[in-house]
One Martini backbone bead per residue (centre of mass of N, CA, C, O) as a GRO file, in nm:
protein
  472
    1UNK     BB    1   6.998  11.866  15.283
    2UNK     BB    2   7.267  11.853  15.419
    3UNK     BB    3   7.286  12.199  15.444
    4UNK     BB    4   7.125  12.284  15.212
    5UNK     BB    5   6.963  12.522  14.994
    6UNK     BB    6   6.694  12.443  14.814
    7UNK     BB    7   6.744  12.731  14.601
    8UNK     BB    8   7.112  12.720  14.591
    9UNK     BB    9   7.321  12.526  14.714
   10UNK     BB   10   7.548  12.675  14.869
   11UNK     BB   11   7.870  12.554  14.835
   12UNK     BB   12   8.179  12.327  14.940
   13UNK     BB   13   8.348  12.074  14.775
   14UNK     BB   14   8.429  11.854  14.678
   15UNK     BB   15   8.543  11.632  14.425
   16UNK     BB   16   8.351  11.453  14.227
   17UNK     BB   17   8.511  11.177  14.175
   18UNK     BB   18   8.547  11.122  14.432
   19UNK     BB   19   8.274  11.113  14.566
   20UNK     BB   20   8.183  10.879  14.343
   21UNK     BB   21   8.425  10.680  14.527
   22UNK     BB   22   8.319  10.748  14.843
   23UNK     BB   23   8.031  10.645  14.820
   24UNK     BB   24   8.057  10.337  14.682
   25UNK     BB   25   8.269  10.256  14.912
   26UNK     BB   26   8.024  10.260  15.134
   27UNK     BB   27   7.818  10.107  15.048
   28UNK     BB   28   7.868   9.891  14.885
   29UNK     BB   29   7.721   9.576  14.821
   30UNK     BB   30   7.415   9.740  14.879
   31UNK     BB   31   7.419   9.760  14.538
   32UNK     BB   32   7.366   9.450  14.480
   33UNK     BB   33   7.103   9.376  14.531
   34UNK     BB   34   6.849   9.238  14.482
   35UNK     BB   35   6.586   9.310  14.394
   36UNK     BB   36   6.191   9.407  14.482
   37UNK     BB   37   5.938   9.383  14.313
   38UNK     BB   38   5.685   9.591  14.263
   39UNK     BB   39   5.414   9.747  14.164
   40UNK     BB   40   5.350   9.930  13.899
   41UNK     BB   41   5.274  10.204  13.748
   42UNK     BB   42   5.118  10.344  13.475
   43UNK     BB   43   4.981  10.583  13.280
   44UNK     BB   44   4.696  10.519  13.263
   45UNK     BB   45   4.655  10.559  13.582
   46UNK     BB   46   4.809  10.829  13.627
   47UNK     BB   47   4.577  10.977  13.481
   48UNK     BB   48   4.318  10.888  13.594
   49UNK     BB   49   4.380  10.994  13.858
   50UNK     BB   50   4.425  11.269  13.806
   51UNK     BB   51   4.166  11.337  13.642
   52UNK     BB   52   3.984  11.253  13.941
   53UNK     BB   53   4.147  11.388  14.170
   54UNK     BB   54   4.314  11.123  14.361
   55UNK     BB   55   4.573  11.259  14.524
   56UNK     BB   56   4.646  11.121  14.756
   57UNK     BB   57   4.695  10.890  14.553
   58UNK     BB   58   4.895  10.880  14.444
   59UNK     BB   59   5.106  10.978  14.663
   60UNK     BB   60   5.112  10.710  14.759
   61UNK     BB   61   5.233  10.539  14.507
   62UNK     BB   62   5.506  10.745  14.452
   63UNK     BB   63   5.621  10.698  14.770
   64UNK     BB   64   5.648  10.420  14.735
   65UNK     BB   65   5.842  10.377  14.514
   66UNK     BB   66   6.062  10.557  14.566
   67UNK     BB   67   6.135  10.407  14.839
   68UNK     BB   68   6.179  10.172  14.728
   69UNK     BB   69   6.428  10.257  14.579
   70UNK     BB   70   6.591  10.374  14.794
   71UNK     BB   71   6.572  10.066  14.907
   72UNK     BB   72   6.635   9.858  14.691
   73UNK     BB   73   6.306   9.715  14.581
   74UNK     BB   74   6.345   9.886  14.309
   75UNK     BB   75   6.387  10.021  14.037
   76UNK     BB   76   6.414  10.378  13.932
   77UNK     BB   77   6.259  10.344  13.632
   78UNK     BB   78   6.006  10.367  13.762
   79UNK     BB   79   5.989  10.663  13.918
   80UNK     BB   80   6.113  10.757  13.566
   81UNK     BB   81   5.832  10.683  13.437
   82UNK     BB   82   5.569  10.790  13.633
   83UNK     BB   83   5.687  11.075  13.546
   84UNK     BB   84   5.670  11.086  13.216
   85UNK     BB   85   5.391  11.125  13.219
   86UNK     BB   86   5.385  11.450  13.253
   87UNK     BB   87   5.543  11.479  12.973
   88UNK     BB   88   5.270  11.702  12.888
   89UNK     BB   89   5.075  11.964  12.692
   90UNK     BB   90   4.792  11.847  12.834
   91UNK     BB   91   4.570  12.050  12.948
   92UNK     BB   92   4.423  11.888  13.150
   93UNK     BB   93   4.711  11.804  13.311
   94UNK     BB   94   4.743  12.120  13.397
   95UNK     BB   95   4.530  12.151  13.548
   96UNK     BB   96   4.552  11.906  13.755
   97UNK     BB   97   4.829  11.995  13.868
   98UNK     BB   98   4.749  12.246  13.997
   99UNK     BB   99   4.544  12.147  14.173
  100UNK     BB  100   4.742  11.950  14.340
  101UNK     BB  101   4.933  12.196  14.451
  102UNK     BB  102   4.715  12.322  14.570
  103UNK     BB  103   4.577  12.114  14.790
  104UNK     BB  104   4.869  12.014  14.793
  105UNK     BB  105   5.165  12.185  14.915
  106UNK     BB  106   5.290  11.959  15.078
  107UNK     BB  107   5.374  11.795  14.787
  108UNK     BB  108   5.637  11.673  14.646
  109UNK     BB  109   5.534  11.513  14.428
  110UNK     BB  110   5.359  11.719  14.274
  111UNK     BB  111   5.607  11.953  14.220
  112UNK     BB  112   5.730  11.724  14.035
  113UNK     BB  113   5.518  11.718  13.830
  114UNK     BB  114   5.525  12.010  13.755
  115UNK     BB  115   5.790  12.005  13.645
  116UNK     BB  116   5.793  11.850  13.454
  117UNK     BB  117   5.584  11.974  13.266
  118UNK     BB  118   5.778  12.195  13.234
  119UNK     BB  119   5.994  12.144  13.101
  120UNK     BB  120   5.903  12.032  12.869
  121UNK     BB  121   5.812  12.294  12.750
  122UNK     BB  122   6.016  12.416  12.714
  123UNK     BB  123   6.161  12.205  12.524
  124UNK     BB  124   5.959  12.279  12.301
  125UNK     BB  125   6.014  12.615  12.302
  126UNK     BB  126   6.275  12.530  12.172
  127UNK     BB  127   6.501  12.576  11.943
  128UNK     BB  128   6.757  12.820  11.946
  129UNK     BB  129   6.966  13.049  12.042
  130UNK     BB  130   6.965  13.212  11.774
  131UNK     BB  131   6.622  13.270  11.787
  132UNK     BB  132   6.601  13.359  12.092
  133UNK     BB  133   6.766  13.590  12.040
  134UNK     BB  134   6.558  13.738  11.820
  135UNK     BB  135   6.417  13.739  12.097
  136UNK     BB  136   6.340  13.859  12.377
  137UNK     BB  137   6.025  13.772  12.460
  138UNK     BB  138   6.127  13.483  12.430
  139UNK     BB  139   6.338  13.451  12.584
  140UNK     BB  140   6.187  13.550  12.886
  141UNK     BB  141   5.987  13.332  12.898
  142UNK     BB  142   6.189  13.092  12.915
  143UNK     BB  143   6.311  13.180  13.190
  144UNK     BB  144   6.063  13.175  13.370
  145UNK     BB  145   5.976  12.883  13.320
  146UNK     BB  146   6.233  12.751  13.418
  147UNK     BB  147   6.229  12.866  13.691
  148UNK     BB  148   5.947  12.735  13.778
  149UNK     BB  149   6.057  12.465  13.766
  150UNK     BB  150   6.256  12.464  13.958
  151UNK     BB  151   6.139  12.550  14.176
  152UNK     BB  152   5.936  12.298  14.210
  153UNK     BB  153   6.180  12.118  14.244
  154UNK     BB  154   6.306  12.258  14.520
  155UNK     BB  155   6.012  12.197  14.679
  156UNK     BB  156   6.011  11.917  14.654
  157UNK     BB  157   6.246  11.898  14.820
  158UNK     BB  158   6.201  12.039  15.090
  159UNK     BB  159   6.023  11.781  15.163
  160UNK     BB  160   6.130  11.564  14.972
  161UNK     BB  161   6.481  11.451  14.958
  162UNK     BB  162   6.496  11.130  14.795
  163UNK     BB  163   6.411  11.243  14.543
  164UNK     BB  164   6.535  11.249  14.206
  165UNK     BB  165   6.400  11.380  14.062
  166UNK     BB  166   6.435  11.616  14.153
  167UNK     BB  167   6.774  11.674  14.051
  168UNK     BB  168   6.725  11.619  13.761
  169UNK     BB  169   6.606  11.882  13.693
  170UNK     BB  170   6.802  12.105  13.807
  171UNK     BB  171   7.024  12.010  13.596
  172UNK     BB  172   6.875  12.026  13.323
  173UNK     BB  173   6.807  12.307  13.342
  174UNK     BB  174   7.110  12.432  13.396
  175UNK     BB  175   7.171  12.360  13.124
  176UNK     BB  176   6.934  12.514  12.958
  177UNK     BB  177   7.075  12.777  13.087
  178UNK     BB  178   7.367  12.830  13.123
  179UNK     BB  179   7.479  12.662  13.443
  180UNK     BB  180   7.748  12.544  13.517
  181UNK     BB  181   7.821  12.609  13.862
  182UNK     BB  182   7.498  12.485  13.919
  183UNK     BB  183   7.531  12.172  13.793
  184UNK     BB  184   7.773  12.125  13.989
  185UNK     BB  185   7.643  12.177  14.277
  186UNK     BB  186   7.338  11.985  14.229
  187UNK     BB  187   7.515  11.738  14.183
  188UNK     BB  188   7.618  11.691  14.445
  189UNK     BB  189   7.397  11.728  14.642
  190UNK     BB  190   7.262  11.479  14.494
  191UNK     BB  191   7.521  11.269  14.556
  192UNK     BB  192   7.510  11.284  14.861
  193UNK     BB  193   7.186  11.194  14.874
  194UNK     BB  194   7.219  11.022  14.603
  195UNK     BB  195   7.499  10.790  14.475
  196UNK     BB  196   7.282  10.570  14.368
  197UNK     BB  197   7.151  10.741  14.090
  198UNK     BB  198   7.140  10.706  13.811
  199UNK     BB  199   6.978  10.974  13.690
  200UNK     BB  200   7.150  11.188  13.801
  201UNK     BB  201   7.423  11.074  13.618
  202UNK     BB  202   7.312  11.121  13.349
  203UNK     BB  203   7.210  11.416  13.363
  204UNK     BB  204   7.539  11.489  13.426
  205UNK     BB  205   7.659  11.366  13.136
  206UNK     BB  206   7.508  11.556  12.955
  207UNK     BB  207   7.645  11.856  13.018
  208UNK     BB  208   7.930  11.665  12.811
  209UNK     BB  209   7.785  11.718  12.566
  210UNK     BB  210   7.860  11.921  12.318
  211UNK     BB  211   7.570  12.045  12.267
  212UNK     BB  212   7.654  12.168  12.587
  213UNK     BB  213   7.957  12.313  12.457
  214UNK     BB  214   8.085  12.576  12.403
  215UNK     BB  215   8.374  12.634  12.533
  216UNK     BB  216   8.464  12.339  12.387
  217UNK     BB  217   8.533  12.093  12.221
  218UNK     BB  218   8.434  11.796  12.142
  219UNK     BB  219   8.665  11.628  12.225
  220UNK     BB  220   8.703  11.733  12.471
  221UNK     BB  221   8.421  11.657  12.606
  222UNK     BB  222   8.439  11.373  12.530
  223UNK     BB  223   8.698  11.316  12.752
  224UNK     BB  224   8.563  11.420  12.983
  225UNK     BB  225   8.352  11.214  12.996
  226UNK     BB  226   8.521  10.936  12.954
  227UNK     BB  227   8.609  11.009  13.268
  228UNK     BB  228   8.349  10.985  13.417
  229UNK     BB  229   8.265  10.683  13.304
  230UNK     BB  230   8.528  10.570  13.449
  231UNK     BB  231   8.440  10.661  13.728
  232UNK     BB  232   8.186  10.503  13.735
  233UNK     BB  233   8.254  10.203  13.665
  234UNK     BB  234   8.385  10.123  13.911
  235UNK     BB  235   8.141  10.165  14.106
  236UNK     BB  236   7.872  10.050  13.901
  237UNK     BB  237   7.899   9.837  13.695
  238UNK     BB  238   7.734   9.591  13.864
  239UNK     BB  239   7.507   9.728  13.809
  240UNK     BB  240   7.241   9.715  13.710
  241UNK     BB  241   7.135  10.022  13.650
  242UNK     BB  242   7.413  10.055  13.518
  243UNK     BB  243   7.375   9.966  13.174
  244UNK     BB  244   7.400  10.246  13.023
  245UNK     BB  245   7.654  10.315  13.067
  246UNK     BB  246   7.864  10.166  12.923
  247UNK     BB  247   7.721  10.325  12.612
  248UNK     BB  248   7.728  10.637  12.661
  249UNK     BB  249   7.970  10.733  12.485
  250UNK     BB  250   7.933  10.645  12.226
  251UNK     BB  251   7.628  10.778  12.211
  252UNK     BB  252   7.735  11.046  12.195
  253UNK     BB  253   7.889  11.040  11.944
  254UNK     BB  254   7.696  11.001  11.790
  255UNK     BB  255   7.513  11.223  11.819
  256UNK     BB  256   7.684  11.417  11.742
  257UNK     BB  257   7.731  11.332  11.417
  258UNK     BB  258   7.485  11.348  11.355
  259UNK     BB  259   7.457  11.672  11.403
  260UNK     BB  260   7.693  11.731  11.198
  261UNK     BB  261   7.627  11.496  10.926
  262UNK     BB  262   7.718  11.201  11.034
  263UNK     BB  263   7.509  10.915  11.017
  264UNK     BB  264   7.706  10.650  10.963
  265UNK     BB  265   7.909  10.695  11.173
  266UNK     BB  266   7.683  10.718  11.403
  267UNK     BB  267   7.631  10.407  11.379
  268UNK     BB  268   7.857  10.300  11.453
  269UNK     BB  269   7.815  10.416  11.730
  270UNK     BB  270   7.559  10.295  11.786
  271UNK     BB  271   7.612  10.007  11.791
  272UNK     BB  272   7.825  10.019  12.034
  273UNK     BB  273   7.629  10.122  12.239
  274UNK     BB  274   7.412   9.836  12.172
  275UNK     BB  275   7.620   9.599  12.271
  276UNK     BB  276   7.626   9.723  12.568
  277UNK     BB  277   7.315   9.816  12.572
  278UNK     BB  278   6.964   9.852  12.549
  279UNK     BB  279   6.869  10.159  12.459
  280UNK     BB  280   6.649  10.395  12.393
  281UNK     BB  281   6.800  10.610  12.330
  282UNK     BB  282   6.998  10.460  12.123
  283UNK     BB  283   6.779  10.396  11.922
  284UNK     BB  284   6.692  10.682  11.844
  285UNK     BB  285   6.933  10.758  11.754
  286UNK     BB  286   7.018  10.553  11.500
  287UNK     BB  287   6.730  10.580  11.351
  288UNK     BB  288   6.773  10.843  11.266
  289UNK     BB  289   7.011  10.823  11.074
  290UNK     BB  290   6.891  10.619  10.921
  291UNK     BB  291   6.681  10.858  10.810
  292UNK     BB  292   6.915  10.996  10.688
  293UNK     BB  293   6.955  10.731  10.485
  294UNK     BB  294   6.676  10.640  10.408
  295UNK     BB  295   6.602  10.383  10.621
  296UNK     BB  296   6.359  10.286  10.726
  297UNK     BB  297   6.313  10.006  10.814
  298UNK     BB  298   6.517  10.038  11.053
  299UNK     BB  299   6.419  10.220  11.180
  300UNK     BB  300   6.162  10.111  11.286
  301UNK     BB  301   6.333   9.891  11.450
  302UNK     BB  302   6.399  10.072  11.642
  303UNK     BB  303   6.175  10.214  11.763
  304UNK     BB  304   6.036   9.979  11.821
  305UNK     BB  305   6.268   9.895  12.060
  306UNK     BB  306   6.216  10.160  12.230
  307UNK     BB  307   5.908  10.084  12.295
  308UNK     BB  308   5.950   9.791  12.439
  309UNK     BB  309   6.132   9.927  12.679
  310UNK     BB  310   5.936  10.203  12.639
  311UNK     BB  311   5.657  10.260  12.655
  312UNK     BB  312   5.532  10.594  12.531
  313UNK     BB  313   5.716  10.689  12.391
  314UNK     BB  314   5.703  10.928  12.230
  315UNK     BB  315   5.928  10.963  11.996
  316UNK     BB  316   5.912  10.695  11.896
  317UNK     BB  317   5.626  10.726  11.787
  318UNK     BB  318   5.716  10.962  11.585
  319UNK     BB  319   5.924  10.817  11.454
  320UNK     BB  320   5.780  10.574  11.292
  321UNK     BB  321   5.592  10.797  11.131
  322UNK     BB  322   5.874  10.873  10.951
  323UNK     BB  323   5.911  10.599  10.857
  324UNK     BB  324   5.682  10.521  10.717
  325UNK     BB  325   5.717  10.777  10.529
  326UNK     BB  326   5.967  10.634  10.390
  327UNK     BB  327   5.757  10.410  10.296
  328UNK     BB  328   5.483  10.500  10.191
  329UNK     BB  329   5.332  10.433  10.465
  330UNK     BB  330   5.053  10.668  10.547
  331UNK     BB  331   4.832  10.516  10.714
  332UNK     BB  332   5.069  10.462  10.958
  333UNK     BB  333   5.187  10.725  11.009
  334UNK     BB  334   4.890  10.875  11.074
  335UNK     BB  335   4.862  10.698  11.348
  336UNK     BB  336   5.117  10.743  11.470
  337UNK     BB  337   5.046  11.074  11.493
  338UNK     BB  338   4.788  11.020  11.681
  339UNK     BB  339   4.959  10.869  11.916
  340UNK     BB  340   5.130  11.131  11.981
  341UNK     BB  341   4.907  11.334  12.004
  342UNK     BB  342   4.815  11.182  12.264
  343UNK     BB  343   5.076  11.246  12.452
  344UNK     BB  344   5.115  11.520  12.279
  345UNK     BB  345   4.911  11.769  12.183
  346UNK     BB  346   5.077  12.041  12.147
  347UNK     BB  347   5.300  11.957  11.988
  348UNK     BB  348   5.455  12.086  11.708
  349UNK     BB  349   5.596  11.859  11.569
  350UNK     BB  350   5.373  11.639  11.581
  351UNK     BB  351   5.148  11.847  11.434
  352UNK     BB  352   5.293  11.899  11.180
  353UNK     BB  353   5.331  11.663  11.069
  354UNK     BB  354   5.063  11.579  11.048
  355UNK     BB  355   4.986  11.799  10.850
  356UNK     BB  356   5.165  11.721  10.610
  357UNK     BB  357   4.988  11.462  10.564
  358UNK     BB  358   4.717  11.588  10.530
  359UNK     BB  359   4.770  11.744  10.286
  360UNK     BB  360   4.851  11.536  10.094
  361UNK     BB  361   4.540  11.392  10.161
  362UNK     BB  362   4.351  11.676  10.144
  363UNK     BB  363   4.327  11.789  10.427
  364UNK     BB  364   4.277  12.103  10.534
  365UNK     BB  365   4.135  12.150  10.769
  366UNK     BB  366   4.304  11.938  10.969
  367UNK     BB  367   4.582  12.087  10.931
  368UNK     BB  368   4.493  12.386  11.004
  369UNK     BB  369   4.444  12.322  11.285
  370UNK     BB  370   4.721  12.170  11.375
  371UNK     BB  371   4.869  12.474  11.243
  372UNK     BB  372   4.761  12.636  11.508
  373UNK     BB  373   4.825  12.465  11.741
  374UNK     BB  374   5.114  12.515  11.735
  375UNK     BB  375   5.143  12.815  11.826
  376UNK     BB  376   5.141  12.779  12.158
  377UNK     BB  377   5.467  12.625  12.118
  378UNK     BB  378   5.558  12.724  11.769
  379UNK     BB  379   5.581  13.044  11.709
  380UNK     BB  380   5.943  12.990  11.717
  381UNK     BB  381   5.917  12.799  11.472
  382UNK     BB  382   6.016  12.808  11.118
  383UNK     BB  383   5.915  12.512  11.067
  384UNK     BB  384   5.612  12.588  11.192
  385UNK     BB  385   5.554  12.855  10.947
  386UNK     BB  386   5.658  12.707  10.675
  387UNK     BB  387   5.430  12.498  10.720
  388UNK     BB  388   5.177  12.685  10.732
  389UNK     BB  389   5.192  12.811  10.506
  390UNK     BB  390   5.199  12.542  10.314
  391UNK     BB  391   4.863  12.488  10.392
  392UNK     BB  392   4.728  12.781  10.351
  393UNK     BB  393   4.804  12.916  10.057
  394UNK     BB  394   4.505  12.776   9.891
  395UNK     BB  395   4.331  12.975  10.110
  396UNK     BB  396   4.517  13.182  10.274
  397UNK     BB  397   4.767  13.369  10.157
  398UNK     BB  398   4.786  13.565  10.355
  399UNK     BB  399   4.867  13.388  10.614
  400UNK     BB  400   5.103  13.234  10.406
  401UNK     BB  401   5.266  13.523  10.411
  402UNK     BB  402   5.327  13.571  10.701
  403UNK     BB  403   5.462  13.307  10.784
  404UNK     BB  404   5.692  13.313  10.565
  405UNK     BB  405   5.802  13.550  10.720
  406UNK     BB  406   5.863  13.446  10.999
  407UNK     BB  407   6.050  13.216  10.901
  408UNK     BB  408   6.257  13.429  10.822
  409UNK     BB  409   6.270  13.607  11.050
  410UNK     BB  410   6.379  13.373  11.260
  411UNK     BB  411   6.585  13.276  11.008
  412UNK     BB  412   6.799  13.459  10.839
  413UNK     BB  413   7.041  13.289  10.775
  414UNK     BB  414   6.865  13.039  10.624
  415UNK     BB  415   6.821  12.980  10.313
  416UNK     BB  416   6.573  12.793  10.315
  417UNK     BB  417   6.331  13.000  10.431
  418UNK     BB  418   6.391  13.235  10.239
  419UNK     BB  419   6.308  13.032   9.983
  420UNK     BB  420   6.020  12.986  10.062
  421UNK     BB  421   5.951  13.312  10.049
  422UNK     BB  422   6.011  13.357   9.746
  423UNK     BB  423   5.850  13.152   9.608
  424UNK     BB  424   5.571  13.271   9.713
  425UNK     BB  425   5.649  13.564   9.585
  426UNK     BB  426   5.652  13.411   9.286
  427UNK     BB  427   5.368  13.296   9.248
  428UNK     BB  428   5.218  13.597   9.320
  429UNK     BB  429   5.365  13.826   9.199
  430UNK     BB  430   5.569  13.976   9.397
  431UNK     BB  431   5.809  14.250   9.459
  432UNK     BB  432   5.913  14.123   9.734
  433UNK     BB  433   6.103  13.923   9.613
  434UNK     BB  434   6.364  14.096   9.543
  435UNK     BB  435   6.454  14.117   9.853
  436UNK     BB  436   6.463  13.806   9.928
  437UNK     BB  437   6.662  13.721   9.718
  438UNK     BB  438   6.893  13.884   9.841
  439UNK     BB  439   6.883  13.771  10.128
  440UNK     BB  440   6.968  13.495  10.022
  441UNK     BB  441   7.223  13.537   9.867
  442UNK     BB  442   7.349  13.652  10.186
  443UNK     BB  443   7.348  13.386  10.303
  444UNK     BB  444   7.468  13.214  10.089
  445UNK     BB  445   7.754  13.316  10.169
  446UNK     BB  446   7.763  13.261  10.463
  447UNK     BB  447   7.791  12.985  10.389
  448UNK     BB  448   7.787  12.808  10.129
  449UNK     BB  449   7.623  12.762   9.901
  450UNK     BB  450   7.359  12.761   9.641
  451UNK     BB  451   7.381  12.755   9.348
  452UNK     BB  452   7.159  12.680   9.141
  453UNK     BB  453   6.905  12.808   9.289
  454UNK     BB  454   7.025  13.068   9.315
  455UNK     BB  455   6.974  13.083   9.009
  456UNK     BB  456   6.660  13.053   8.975
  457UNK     BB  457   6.591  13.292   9.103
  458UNK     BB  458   6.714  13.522   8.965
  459UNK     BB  459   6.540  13.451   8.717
  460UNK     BB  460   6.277  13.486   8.824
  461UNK     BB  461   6.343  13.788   8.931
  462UNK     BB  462   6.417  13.868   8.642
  463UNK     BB  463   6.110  13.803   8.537
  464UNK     BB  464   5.948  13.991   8.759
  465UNK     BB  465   6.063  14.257   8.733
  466UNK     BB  466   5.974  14.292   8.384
  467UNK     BB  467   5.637  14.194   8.456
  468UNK     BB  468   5.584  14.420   8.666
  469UNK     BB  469   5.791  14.658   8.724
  470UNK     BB  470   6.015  14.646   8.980
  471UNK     BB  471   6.152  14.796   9.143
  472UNK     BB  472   6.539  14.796   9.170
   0.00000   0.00000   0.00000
């Protein structure tokens, strides 16, 4: 690899923008040749061969893809195409990929396919930082995990040199672990090794989205984006597989805006970042605005859109049945939530909300089923616990009243949680409710206030105090 050690990276590098403009002006020419597209694998075929065993025939398509990548005779897109098969929860599918690196370790394919697979439970199993830090050994278990994924995408890298894929997880890893200086040196290491990748640049300009810089402003953030994209059009405009750059500035505008509760401006920043390239990623953004704003209609024309560019993409068959379900179409919804589920059967997410919709059609047993799967992955998620509360409390308070403590107690300062546990156990007349409408009140105050909520629950809870006699 070029004199690093794939396990450390450590070395020292020129500047990275002068890099990314004195690799280019190298390629020259040779980086905007037509492609001769070979043929493609789809999720289906790897899905396949995976189940079957048939370790051998898979390396030997992958390793076709890459190279035919490497060398400009195919988009690199099918390659992160190929490998995005892995990206699910499905036991089957990881009992599998471990049998792939025993039987063949010396296999580079099979190591990036087990970093996708662990990467991504990483990604499921991430709530927030700060959730994650009020358990230390669920900190520990996140950051094994990362190790585990890390390690087999660099052990991938020191057998294939130049697969992409270990390199987009290493750089998207050290984001999600918050190693700056590392996000830093394995861009550099890979960007030395394969210059004109597009998937290498787009995972480090993510580095560069403000929801992941803790120690400077948006603007800061979004301005240091913005010059670094304007230093890869210069050298990539040309490039058809560079044509997600045009809009990816504006893109990420647009999803900080989201992420803030300013869904409107959201849109206007996502609408231009879609007339300069059309991005799934970019459809998935303006929809869930879309979805905050009530609009279920165009919700669902963007992710149905974010579909037709990438088949099987879940977030976006997850985001339709969100659609379908602001639109009152429950039978569309619990479809898409099906299909969704079958491509990440253990996602939390998608688990939970079909859970929610199946509660709605009375269907307890099977809601039931759903968010018990869901703590897999998902039971250090409070979105996950006070929806399984509301699952269980008709049939068995016990379990829905652990829940919603559980949700309440990981996220302390969140007043919507602590309030879904003071209604629970206002309604089952229970004098534990004075002590949590109490921290509710004082969560209340570290917010925003809650108003009216907040005078109704002390109501309640003072005419429970009343007819129960509760101490205090």
């Amino acid at each position: 690899m070029t004199g690093a050690d794939p396990m450390t990276g450590r070395r020292t590098f020129i500047g990275t923008k002068a890099l990314v403009l004195a690799a280019t002006l190298l390629l020259g020419a040779v980086l905007f040749q037509p492609s001769v597209r070979a043929d493609t694998i789809g999720r289906a075929e790897i899905m396949t061969l995976l189940a079957g065993g048939r370790f051998d025939e898979l390396d030997r398509r992958l390793v076709e893809i890459d190279d035919d990548a490497n060398a400009q005779k195919r988009p690199e897109t099918d390659l992160i195409r190929a490998f995005d098969a892995f990206a699910t929860s499905d036991p089957a599918v990881l009992t599998q990929l471990d049998r792939w690196v025993a039987e063949r370790p010396n296999s580079g394919m099979a190591l990036a396919a087990r970093a996708v697979s662990r990467s991504h439970l990483v990604q499921m199993m991430r709530y927030s930082d700060s959730f994650r830090a009020a358990d230390e050994d669920f900190s520990r278990e996140i950051k094994i995990r990362q190790r585990d994924a890390i390690v087999d995408a660099q052990k991938g890298l020191a057998i294939k040199e130049m697969n992409p894929i270990g390199f987009v997880l290493s750089v998207k890893l050290f984001i999600a672990w918050g190693d700056p200086q590392s996000v830093e040196e394995w861009y550099r290491i890979a960007i030395n090794d394969l210059p004109a990748s597009p998937a290498i640049h787009r995972a480090y300009l993510s580095f560069y989205a403000p929801w992941n810089q803790a120690t400077v402003s948006p603007e800061d953030s979004l301005a240091r984006l913005q010059g670094i994209t304007d230093s890869l059009e210069k050298g990539f405009g040309k490039d058809p597989d560079f044509v997600w750059l045009r809009g990816y500035a504006d893109y990420v505008r647009g999803e900080s805006l989201r992420r803030s509760g300013h869904p409107a401006d959201a849109i206007d920043s996502f609408s231009v970042a879609l007339t300069k390239s059309d991005d799934a990623e970019y459809r998935i953004g303006r929809a869930q605005a879309y979805l905050a704003m009530g609009d279920g209609q165009a919700a669902l024309a963007d992710f149905s859109q974010a579909l037709a560019l990438e088949p099987d993409l879940a977030p976006a068959v997850h985001g339709q049945a969100l659609a379908w379900e602001k639109l009152g179409q429950m039978k569309d919804a619990l479809a898409a939530l099906d299909h969704a589920v079958a491509l990440d059967p253990l996602n939390p997410l998608y688990l939970t909300d079909r859970a929610r919709l199946l509660r709605q059609a009375k269907r307890n047993d099977e809601a039931q089923r759903d968010m018990d799967a869901a703590l897999q992955y998902g039971s250090h998620d409070p979105w996950v616990q006070v929806w399984r509360g509301a699952v269980y409390e008709p049939t068995s308070p016990e379990t829905a009243a652990t829940a919603f403590q559980e949700a309440a107690s990981l996220a302390p300062s969140e007043p919507a949680y602590l309030k879904r546990y003071a209604d629970f156990l206002l309604r089952h007349e229970d004098c534990s409710a004075i002590n949590v409408v109490e921290r509710y009140n004082e969560a209340c105050r570290a917010d925003v206030g809650c108003g009216e909520k907040a005078r109704q629950l002390e109501d309640a809870a003072t005419a429970l105090k009343s007819k129960m006699s509760c101490a205090g």
